[in-house]
Each structure stands twice: as structure tokens, then as C-alpha cells.
N, C-alpha and C positions, 0 to 999 in steps of 0.2 A: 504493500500500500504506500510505505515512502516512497519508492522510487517510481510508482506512477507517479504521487503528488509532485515529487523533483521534475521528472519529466515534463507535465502541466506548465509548473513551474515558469522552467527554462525555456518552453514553445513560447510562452505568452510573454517572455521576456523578449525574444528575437522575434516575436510577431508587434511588437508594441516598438521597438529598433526601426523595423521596416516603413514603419508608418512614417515614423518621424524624418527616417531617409527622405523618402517621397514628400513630404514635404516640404523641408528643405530646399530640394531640388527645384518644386514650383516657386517658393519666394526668391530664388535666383531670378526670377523673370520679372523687371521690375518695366518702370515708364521711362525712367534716363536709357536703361540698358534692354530695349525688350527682345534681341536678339543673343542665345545662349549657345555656345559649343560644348562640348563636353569636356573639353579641358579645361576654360572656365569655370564650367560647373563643379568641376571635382575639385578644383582649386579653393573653392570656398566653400564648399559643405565639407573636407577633407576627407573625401571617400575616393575609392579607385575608378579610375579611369570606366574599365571594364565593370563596375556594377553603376556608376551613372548611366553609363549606353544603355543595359537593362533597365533600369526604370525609365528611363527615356523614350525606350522602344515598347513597352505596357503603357506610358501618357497616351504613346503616338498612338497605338489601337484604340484608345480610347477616347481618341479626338481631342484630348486634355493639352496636349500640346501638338504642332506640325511641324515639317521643313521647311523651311525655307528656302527653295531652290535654288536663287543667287549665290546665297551664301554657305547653303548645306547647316547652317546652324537653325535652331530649333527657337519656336515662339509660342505664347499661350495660345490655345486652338481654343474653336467654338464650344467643345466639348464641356468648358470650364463654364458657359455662360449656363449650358443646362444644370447645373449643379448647383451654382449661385443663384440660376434664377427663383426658384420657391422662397427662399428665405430672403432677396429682393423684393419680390412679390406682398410678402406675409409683413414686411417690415412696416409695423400701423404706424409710427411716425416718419418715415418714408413717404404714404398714401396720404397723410391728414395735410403734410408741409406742402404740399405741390401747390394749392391756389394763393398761399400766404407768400410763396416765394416768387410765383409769376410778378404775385401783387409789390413787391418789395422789389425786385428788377425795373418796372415800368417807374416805380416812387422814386427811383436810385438812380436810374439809366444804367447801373451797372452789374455785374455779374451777382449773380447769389447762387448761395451752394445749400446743401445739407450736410453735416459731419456727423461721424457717429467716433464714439470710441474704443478700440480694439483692446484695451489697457496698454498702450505704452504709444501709440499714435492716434489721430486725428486720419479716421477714412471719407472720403467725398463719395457720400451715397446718392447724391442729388444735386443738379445744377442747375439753373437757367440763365444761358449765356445771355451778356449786353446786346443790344440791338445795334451800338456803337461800331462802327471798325476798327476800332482798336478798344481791344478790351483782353482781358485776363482771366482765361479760363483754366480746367486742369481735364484730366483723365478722370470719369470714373471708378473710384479703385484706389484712388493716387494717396499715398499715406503721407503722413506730415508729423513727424518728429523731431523738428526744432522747438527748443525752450520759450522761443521770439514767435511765432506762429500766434497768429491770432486764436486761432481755433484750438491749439493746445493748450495755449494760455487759459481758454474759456475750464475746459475740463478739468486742469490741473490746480484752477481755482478754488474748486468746488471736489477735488480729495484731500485725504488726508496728509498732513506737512511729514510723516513717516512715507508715507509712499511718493510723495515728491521728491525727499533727500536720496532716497533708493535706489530712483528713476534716472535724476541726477547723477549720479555717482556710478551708476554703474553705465552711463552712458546710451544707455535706451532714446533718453532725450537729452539732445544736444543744444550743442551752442557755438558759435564760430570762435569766442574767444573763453576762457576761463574765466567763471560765472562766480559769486559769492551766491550760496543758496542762501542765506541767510537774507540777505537782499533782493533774491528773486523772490520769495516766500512774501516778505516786503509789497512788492511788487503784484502778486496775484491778492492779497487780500485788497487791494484796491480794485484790482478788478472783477473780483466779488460785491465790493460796495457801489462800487459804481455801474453794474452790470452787463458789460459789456467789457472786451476787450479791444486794445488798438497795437497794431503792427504798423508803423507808418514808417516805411523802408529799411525796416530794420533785419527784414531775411532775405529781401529783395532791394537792389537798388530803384527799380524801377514798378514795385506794387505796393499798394496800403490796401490791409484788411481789417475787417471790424468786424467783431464774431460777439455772437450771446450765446446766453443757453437755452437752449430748451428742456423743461422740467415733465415728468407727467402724474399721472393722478397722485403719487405716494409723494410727490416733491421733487423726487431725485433727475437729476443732469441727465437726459437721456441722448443729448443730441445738439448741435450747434449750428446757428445761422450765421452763415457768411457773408460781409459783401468786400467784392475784392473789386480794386480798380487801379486804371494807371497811377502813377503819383503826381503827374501835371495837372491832374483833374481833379485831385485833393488836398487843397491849401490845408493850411490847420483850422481855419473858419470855416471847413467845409467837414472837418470829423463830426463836430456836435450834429449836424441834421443827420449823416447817412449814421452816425451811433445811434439815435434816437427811434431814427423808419426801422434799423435792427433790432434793437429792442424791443420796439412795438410789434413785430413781426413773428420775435419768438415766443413773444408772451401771447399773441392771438393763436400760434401753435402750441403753446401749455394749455390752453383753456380747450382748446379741443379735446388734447389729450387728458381731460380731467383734471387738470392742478389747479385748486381753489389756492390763491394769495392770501400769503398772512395778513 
């Protein structure tokens, strides 16, 4: 009977390894970088050559990834949209935000997004680009783990200052220069009281973003309103209105979602 239960064991240990390979392998495939080799790929998951090809080659049957003919290197395939899509689908603050953010775009002229958070980034579940030609859109999917990010700022407001130092420190969420947490902590209780947050070229040279939170019935940050625009079109007398259409924009999406105001 022990050395069934060993055996058990030990399958579910290398059946639980495999998974985590395979994944790995998918988050290799990013928006900077969406074209993968496999020696790239083994370069950064540190695995061999010859078991990347094998997982590579189970994506590719499964549409999860394809080739790339020009290049022979491999890219996320449609496969992945079927898998994402039920739980895009199902996502109710996804479905409730759409008319709030059409409505906050035409108020703005500028782009608005939806963010949700993964626990250590800011994912863009939702967009609706400027009608502008020149405007500031992203991928959906696109993660955002800088410290200065608006929309991280929003989230990491509204957790705990132990899981911020944590984040911090271990580098999950970054910062171009060497950050006092003790100042950035500073930093998001303000934009906790002020409710909203502001990036004004400070991850970009060339974008200002202004994000709030979205709460739902229980209270809790479920999710972030964006608006992102060039920075020629947002003097500093122009944060106060597009902070305010943002705010008002995620708190007409908490009341949907149920969150009565203290």
C-alpha cells in the first residue's frame, strides 16, 4: 500500500511539473516579443531544447500556438482565444463596463480601457479606442507591471502595504529607477484618498493615464478604469476633468455591480 501511495505520489508530482512547463512556455509569448523559437524559449523557462519542441509540437495540434512560416518560429494561435473565451465571456464586470466606457471615450475623446488584476499585474480586458488619430491604445491581454502604471497604482492602493513591500522586492512590480517603498506606500494612500490615480509620463514619455477603481457588491477593487492619452493633449489643467469623467465612470460601474457607498 506504501508504494502504491509513493507511486501516486510521485505521478502527481511530475504530472503537476508538466503543467507548469506548459505554461511557462505560453507566457514566453508576450506583445513586445510575440514571435518564439525554441531556443529562446528554453533559454528562459530553462528547460531543454528537445522537451520545448514537445510541448510546442502538443500547442501546435492544438491550435494553442502556430508557425510562423517566414520565420519558422512559433506565435499564440487561435486555439488560445477558445479557451479564454468562456471566462471573457462570463467576466460580469467585463459585460456591465462596456456602455460606461463607450460613454467615458466620447466624454474624454480618449482611449478607455478595463483592467482586471492577475495578482502581481494590471491585464487590459476591455478597450475602447479614441476616435482621434492619434491616440494610445494597447493589446488585449497586454499586462502592466510597473510600480508608475496608473492602473497598478489603482490596485496596489487598495492591498495590503505587506503585499506591496513583497511585490516590490521581489520585483514582480517594477520601476525604472530604485524606488523607496516606504514613499511609494506614501504615494498610493493618496491615491486611495483621492480616488483615482495619475501617470503623467512617468512610464511613458509620450502617455498620461488616469485609472480608478472599480468596486463590487462586497466593496472590494474588482477592476480598473483607464483613460490613456497622448501627453500634448494633457496639460496639468486638463488631469482634474479626465480624473473626475474617471471616476464618475467607475463608480457608475460599482453601482451596477452592486456597491452601495459608504
Amino acid at each position: 500500500m506504501a508504494t502504491t501511495a509513493g507511486t501516486e505520489a510521485g505521478d502527481s508530482a511530475r504530472g503537476a511539473s508538466v503543467i507548469v512547463n506548459v505554461l511557462q512556455v505560453i507566457r514566453c509569448f508576450t506583445v513586445d516579443e510575440p514571435l518564439q523559437g525554441v531556443t529562446e524559449i528554453a533559454a528562459q523557462v530553462g528547460l531543454h531544447k528537445s522537451s520545448v519542441s514537445r510541448i510546442l509540437a502538443t500547442l501546435e495540434q492544438e491550435r494553442v500556438v502556430e508557425r510562423d512560416e517566414a520565420s519558422r518560429k512559433y506565435r499564440l494561435g487561435l486555439g488560445l482565444i477558445a479557451v479564454a473565451g468562456p471566462l471573457l465571456a462570463n467576466l460580469d464586470v467585463r459585460r456591465v463596463a462596456m456602455e460606461d466606457l463607450r460613454d467615458l471615450s466620447e466624454t474624454t475623446g480618449e482611449t478607455t480601457a478595463l483592467n482586471i488584476w492577475d495578482g502581481s499585474a494590471a491585464v487590459t480586458v476591455e478597450q475602447i479606442p479614441s476616435r482621434r488619430q492619434v491616440k494610445h491604445t494597447s493589446v488585449l491581454g497586454s499586462r502592466y507591471a510597473t510600480g508608475l502604471s496608473a492602473s497598478v497604482q489603482t490596485f496596489l492602493a487598495h492591498a495590503a502595504p505587506d503585499r506591496v513591500r513583497e511585490l516590490v522586492s521581489s520585483g514582480r512590480v517594477a520601476f525604472d529607477s530604485p524606488v523607496d517603498v516606504d514613499e511609494y506606500l506614501e504615494r498610493l494612500a493618496t491615491v486611495r484618498q483621492d480616488g483615482h490615480a495619475v501617470n503623467h509620463c512617468e512610464t511613458s514619455p509620450d502617455e498620461v493615464g488616469i485609472a480608478a477603481p472599480v468596486r463590487d457588491h462586497r466593496g472590494e477593487v474588482v477592476a480598473a478604469v483607464l483613460v490613456a492619452a497622448p501627453f500634448y493633449r494633457v496639460p496639468q489643467d486638463e488631469i482634474t476633468r479626465l480624473a473626475t469623467a474617471c471616476r464618475e465612470a467607475a463608480q457608475r460601474i460599482s453601482l451596477r455591480l452592486g456597491w452601495t457607498p459608504a
